[in-house]
N, C-alpha and C positions, 0 to 999 in steps of 0.2 A: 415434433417440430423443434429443433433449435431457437436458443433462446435471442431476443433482437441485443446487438451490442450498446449498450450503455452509453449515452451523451454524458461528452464532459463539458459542461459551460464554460469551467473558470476559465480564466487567462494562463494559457500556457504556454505565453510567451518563452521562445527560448529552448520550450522542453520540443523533443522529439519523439514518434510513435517508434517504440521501438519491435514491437510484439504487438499482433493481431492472430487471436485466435478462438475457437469453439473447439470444447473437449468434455471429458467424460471426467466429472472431479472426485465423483464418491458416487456408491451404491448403499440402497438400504433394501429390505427386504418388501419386495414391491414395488421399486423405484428405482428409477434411476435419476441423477445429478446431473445436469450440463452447463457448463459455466460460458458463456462469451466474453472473454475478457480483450482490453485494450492496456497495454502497457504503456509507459512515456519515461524518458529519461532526462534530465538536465543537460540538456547538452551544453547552456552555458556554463555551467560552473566544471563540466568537463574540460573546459576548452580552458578557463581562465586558472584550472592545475593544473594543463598540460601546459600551458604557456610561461608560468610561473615557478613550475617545479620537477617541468620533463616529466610527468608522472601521468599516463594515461589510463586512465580509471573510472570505472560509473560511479558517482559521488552520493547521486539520489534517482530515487525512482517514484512513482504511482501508477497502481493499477487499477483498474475499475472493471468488475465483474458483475454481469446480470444473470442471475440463477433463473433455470429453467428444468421444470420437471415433466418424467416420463412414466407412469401419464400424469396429465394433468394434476394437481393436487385439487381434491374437494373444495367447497367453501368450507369459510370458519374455521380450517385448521390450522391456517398459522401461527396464530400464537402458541400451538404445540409442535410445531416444525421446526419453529426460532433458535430455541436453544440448543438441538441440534446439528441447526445450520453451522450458529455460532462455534459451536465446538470443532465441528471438522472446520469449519477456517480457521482456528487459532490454531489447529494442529497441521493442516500444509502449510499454515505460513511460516511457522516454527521451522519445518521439512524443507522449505523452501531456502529458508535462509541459509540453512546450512549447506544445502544444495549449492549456493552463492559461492560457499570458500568461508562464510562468514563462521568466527567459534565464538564459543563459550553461551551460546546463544539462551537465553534464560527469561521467563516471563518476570516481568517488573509490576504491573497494575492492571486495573480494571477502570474505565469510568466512563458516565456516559454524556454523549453530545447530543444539541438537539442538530436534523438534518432537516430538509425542505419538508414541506407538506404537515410543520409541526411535529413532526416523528421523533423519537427518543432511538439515538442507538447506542449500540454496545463498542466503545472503543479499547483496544487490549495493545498495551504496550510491552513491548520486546527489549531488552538489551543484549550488545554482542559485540565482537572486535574482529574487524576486518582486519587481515593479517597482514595490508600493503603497510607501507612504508612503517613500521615497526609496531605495527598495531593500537588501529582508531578505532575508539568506542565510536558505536552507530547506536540509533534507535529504529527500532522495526513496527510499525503500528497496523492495526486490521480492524476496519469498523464495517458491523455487518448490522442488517438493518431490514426490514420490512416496510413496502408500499403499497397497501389491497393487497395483491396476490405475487407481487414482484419481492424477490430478495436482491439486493445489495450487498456487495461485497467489496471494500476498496482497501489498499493495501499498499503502504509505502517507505518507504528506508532512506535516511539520513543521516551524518554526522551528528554526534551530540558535541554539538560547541562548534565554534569558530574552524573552518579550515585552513585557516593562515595562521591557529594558534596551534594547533593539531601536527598541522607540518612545519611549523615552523618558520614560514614565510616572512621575508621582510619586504616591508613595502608593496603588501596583494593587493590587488581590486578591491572595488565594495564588495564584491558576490561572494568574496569567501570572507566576508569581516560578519555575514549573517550570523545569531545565536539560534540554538536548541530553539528557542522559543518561538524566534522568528519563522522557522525552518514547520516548527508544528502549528501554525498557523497557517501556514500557504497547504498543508497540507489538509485542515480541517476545511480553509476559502475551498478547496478542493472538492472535498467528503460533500460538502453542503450544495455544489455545482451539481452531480452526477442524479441522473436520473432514466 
């Protein structure tokens, strides 16, 4: 049975679904992987470069993925699944990005967040440069996580810095005056939404 798709709580105001889908993510010997994921894209800050800079481009995304196994996984053995899990998601997300257009794409850190339910997870950050408009460093983030017998998988891409400092803009909206920081926070309000 296919895994249920993942509630996003936060406010995502703005953003749009951009991808709905269930697929088959990884095989293990004895198992199989099924991911449900839900994608969303910023559509406002889409709109506020195309308006600003003619430039029409995904700026940011999040995904949120609910793992499901075939068959079943026993009790008690998540916490020796986890690290596993973990691994082939920093490794398609890597795959992924580059899939994107995005280069140089390079793991940066490790650390961890707490998520709902008191849970500790594993957040892994990426850096890369999107090749538009003469090449913007992004951040690429993947926090995967364990609930009783559900995995988490959420996964999102941003600007590192300002997008009116990046392109150059004079005179942008607020939406592109956001920092890195601010940016990895809507992202984590995010991470801690999803269940």
């Amino acid at each position: 049975m296919d895994p249920a798709f993942p509630d996003v709580a936060a406010d995502l105001d703005g953003w749009r679904l951009a991808e709905q889908a269930v697929e088959t993510l990884f095989e293990v010997p004895g198992a199989r992987v099924r991911g449900a994921t839900r994608r969303y894209e910023d559509e406002r800050t889409r709109t506020a470069v195309r308006k600003a800079a003619r430039l029409d481009h995904e700026w940011r995304f999040v995904a949120a993925t609910r793992l499901g196994f075939e068959p079943a996984l026993p009790g008690g053995v998540v916490p020796l699944i986890l690290p596993m899990v973990r691994r082939q998601a920093r490794e398609a997300f890597a795959e992924r990005l580059a899939g994107r257009g995005l280069e140089h794409v390079s793991l940066r850190d490790d650390d961890r967040v707490r998520v709902p339910e008191r849970t500790r997870a594993w957040l892994t950050r990426f850096g890369a440069r999107d090749p538009v408009a003469g090449g913007v460093p992004v951040v690429g983030l993947v926090c995967v996580w364990a609930d009783r017998n559900d995995f988490f998988v959420v996964t999102g891409g941003h600007p590192e810095g300002q997008l009116a400092d990046l392109l150059s803009l004079a005179d942008p909206p607020d939406r592109l005056t956001l920092t890195a920081a601010e940016y990895r926070q809507e992202f984590l309000d995010t991470v801690r939404s999803v269940s």
